[in-house]
N, C-alpha and C positions, 0 to 999 in steps of 0.2 A: 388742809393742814394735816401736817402727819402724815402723810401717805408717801415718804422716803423720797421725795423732790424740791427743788428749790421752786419757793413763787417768787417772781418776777415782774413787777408791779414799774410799767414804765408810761411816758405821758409827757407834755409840755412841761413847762418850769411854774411853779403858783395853783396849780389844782388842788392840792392837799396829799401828796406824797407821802413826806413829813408827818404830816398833821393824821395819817393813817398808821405810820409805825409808831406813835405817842399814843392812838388809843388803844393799840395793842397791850402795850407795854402795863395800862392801866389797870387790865384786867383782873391781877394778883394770880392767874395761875398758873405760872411756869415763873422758871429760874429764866432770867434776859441776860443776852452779851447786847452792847447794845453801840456799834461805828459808826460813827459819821464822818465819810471818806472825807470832808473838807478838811478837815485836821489833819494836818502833815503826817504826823506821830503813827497815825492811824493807817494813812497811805503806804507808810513806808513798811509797819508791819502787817500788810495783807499783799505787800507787792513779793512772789516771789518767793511764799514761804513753804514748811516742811511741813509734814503732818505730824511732826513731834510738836514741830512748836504749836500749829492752830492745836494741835488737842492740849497742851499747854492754857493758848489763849480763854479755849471758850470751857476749859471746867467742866464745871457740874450741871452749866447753863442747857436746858434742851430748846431755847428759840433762839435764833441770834439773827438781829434785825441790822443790815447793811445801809446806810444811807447815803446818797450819790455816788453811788459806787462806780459809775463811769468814771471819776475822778485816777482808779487805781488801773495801772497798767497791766497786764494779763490780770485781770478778774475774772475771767474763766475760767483759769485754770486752778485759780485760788476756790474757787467755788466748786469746779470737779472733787477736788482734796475735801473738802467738807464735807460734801455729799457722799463721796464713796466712804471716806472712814468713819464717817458719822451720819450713819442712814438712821437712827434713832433723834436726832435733832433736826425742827422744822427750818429754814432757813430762809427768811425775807428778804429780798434785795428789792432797792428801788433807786431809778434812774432818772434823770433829769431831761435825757431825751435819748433815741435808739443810736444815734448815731457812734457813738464809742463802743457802749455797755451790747447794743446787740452786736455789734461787728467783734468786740471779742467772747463773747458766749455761746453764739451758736453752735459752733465746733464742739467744741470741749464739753457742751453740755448738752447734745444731744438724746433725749430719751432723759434727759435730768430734773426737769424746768416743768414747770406749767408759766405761762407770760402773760400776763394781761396788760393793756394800756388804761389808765385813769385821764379819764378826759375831764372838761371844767365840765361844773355841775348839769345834769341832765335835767330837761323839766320831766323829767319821771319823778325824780329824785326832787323837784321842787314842788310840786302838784301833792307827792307825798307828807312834806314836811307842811304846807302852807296853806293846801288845800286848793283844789279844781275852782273856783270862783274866785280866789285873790287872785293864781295864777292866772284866770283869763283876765281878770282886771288890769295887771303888769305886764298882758302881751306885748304892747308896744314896748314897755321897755327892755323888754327881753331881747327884742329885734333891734333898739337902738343899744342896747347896753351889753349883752350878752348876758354869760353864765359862769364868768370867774365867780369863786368865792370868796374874795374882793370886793370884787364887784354888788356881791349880794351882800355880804354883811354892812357895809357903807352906805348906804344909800344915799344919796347929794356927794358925793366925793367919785363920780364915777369917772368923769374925763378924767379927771388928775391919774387912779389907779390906771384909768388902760391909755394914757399916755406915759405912763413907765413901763407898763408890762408891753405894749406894740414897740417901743424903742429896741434897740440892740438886747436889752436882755431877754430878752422873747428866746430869741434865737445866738447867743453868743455864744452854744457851744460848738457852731456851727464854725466861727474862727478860733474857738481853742481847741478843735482835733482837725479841721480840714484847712487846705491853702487855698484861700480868698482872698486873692492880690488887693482886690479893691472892694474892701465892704461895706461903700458906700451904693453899692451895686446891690446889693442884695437889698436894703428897702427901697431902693428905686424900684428895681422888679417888682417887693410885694403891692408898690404903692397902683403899679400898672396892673396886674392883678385884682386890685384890689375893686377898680374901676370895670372889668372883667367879668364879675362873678354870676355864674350863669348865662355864659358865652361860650361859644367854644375859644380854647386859646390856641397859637400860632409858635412856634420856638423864633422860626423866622422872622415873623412882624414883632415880636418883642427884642428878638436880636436887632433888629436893626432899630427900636426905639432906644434902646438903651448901648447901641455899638459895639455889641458883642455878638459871637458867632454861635451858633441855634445850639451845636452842642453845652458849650458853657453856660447856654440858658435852660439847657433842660439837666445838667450836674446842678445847675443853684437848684431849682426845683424841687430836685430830690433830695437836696437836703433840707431843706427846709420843711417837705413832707415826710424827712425823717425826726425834723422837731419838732413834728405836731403841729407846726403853723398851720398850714396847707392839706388839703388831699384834691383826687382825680376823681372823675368819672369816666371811662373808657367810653366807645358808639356801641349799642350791639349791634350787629349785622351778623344773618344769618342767611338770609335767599334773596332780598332784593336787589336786583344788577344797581339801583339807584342809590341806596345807602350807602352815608358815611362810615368808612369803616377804619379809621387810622386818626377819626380827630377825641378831641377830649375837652373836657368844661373842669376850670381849677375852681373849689369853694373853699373857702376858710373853718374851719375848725368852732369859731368864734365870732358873730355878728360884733361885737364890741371891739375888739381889736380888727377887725377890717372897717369898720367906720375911725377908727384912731386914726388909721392908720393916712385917711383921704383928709382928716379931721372937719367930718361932717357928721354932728349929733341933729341935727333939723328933725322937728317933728313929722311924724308919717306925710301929715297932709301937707306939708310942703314941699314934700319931696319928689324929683323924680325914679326912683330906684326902690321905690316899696315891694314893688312885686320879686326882684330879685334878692331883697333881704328875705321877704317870706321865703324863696326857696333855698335861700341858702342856711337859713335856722332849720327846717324842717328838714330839711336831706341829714345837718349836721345833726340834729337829732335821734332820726332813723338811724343813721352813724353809729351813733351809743349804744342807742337801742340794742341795733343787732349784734353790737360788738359785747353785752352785758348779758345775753341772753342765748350766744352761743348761735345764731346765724350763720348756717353754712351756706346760703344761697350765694350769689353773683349780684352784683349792681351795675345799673347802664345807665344812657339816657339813648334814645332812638335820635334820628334824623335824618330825610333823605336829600338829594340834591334838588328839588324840588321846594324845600324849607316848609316839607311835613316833618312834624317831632312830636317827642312826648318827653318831659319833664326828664322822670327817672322810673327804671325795670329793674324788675328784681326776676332772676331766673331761679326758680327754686323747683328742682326734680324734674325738668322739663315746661312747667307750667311756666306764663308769662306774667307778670302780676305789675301793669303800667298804671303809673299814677302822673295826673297834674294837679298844681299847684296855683292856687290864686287867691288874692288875699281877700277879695271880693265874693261871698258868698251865693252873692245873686248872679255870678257871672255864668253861663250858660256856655259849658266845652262837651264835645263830641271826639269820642276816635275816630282817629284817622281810617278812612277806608280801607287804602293799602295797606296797612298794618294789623286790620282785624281780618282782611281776606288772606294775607300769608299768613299769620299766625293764628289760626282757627283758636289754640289751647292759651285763653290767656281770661285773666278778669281787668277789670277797667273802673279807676276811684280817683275824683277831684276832690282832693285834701284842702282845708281854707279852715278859717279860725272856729268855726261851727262845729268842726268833727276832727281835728287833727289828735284830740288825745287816744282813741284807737288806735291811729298809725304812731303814735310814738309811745304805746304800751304803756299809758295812764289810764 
């Protein structure tokens, strides 16, 4: 704060955006301007103004808190105007997802910003409030339910919450700034994804399950991994002639809306798909993690044509740091041969409910 840049606080829709410029504002010490792009009124005066008028608008105010500011058309360049003529005022912005608000900010606001993403609740952030022994008690639900804020303050009301938030509104800013002929297309993908996670995916074989061509399936994709739904894991490959080195594994952001989304809440033990829910909480967690803590490393998963693999790599300063995942703690895994004979520089950790709060910085 104060240090003559705008923050930039972006993220899905329902994390607590909102709900972070309201405890701001509570503080009592600073003068607030204080928009919420949803209102017309509001839109219309940050669409396009002078620096007469914003230093008109915001006074004597030194914070002035932006909210859904993707709503406003060039808000970038409304944000350079404040920034430059007002480097003694902090300036909050927050988005509802990257896909308008970063595509028009990053120009204009180069060298201006510091950005972060607010993801739904981290169990750093739960373990903290609730304590390392409830938290282990409510693993399973964390894996059937996820980590909306929603979702945690409700408890018994959780289908109902992430069968609204998995519907269109999850993702509908995805049809009010991009052309999505058919968006019924886009939860059909997440729902084939969905059934996916911790696989590698195909643009191809999903193109042709849903009759579209590979590119239009890897444009939905990325947007949708611009709204926070979604992210990737890339192959590494570095020396083995055998490694995959062009495929990728898609996980969800959120265990609770990827089970909405299949609408399959079944308890662990009836399920078949435990082990890919654990990895796809625990990756999404590390997610956080490193994204809250300032991680410059790289993220992978290994695999060769052979169907040797390793979960997920973290490349940090050359070092290899492979980890697998199993929700079974008695279960007994080994590295891969090939993979400790080419990569002499690496450490080697199976994360399971016994020790995972070290790897996700509890």
């Amino acid at each position: 704060m104060f240090r003559g840049k705008a923050i930039i606080i972006v993220g899905p829709r329902q994390v607590g955006k909102t709900t972070l410029l309201r405890a701001l504002q509570t503080t009592g010490e600073h003068k607030i301007v204080n928009w919420n792009c949803d209102e017309p009124d509001v839109r219309q005066k940050l669409t396009n103004p002078t620096s007469t008028q914003l230093r008109s608008e915001t006074g004597s105010a030194d914070l002035i808190l932006i909210d859904e500011a993707q709503r406003v058309q060039n808000i970038g360049l409304t944000l350079k105007l404040l920034i430059d003529n007002f480097p003694e005022k902090q300036i909050v912005v927050t988005g509802s997802s990257a896909l308008d608000l970063s595509n028009s900010i990053n120009e204009p606001l180069t060298g201006r910003k510091y950005e972060y993403v607010l993801y739904p609740l981290s169990a750093e952030e739960l373990i903290a409030h609730f304590g390392a022994q409830d938290e282990k008690r409510l693993l399973e639900r964390r894996l059937l339910y996820g980590c909306y804020p929603d979702v945690i303050n409700n408890p018994g009301e959780e289908r109902e919450i992430l069968t609204n938030i998995a519907g269109s509104y999850l993702y509908k800013d995805i049809f009010a700034f991009q052309d999505v002929r058919k968006p019924e297309i886009i939860e059909q993908l997440l729902q084939a994804l969905a059934l996916q996670i911790g696989s590698e995916v195909s643009f191809n074989e999903l193109g042709g399950m849903l009759g579209l061509n590979s590119l239009t399936v890897q444009r939905y994709m990325d947007l949708l991994e611009k709204s926070y739904v979604i992210f990737h894991l890339r192959s590494f490959s570095r020396n083995v002639r055998s490694e995959l080195k062009k495929s990728r594994k898609v996980y969800f952001y959120d265990n609770g809306v990827r089970n909405a989304l299949i609408g399959d809440f079944k308890p662990l033990n009836l399920r078949q798909d435990t082990g890919a829910l654990w990895e796809n909480y625990i990756i999404s967690e590390r997610i956080k993690h490193n994204a809250y803590h300032q991680f410059y490393g790289k993220s992978y998963f290994w695999r060769t044509q052979q169907q040797q693999e390793i979960d997920y790599i973290e490349d940090v300063d050359g070092v290899l740091h492979a980890y697998e995942f199993k929700w079974n703690p008695e279960r007994k895994v080994r590295l891969t041969d090939t993979f400790a004979k080419n990569y002499p520089d690496h450490t080697f950790s199976v994360i399971h409910p016994d020790n995972y709060r070290d790897f996700i910085g509890a």
